[in-house]
N, C-alpha and C positions, 0 to 999 in steps of 0.2 A: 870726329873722334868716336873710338867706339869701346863699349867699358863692357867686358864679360866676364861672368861669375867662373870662379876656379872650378875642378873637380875634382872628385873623391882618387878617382884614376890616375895617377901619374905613372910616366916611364921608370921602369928601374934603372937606376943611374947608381955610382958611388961619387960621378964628377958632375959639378954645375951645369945646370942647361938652360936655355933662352925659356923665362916663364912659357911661352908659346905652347916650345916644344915638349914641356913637361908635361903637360898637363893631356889627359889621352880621352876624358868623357866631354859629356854636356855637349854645346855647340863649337869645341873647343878645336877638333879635328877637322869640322866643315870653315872654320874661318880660317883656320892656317891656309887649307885649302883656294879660300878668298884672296888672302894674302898673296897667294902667289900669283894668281890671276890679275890683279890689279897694285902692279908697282908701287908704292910711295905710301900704302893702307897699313901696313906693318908697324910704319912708323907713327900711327896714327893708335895704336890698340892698346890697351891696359887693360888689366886683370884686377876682380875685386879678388882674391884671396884670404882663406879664411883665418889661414896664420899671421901673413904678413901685411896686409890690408891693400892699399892700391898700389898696385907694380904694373912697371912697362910691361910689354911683351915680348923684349930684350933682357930682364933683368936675370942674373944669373940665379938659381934656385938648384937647391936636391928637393928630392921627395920629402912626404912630414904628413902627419896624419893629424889636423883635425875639423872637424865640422862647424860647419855653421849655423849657430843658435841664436834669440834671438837677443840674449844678452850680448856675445860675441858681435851682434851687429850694429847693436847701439855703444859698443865700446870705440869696434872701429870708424863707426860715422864718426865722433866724437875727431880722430884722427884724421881723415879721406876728406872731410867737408875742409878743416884749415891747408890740408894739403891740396886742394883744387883750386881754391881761392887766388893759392899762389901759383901754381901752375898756371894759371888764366893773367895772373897779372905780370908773371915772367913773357910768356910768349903768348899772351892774346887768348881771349875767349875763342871755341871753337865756334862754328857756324850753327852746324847740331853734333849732338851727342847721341848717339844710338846705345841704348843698355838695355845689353841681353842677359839677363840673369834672373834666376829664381826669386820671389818677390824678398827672403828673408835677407839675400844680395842687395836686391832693390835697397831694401830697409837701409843699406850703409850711405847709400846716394841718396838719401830721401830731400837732402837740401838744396841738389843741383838745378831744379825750376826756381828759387830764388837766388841762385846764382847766376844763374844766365837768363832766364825768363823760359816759363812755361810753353813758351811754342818753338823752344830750342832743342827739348829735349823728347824723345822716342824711347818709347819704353815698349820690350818684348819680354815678360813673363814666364814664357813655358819653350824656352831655346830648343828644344829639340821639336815638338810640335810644330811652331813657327818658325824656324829656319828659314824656309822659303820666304817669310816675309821680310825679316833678316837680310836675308841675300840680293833680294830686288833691290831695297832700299839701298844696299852698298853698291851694287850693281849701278843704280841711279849718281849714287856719288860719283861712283866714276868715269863716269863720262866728261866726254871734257867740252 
């Protein structure tokens, strides 16, 4: 599974588009890109977002302008932590979790090492810096 922070960037749209493809900053461009390279990872991506809190990477979206603070993040943890819980107990914990987002993103998933156990989960900070560390690691997932 791999969880990444939204961005300020979005497509101008007036009709709905796949969280994915809204979204046009951050590391948000290079994992679509990921996406297409390795089949079946698509299906595997969520978005922490700073309006709507945790969305697939299919979920349907217009543009919306707000940021993420850090009230905003302790709101939505409040939210994403009972929402993961059940995700995990619908279709199975993931093996690891990869999260690439800014640490006040971070802040929303700060429960997920006690949800899964601390050596399940990979944390990348500065998504655009690291990328490439990012990318090896998905890269590593996919191999079969």
């Amino acid at each position: 599974m791999v969880i990444a922070g939204c961005s300020q960037r979005k497509a101008p749209t007036t009709e709905p588009v796949p969280a994915l493809d809204l979204y046009q900053g951050g590391c948000i461009p290079a994992l679509r890109v990921c996406t297409a390279r390795h089949p079946g990872l698509r299906d595997r991506v969520w978005i922490i977002s700073a309006e709507h809190g945790l969305l697939h990477a299919d979920t349907p979206l217009l543009p919306y302008d707000r940021r993420m603070d850090a009230a905003r993040a302790m709101a939505l943890r409040a939210q994403v932590t009972p929402r993961l819980r059940w995700e995990f107990l619908r279709n199975g914990g993931p093996r690891q979790i990869l999260v690439i987002a800014e640490p006040l993103y971070q802040l929303v998933l700060a429960d997920l090492p006690l949800i899964l156990g601390h050596d399940r989960v990979r944390w990348i900070s500065d998504p655009l810096a690291r990328w490439a560390d990012a990318a090896a690691i998905l890269d590593d997932w996919s191999q079969p």
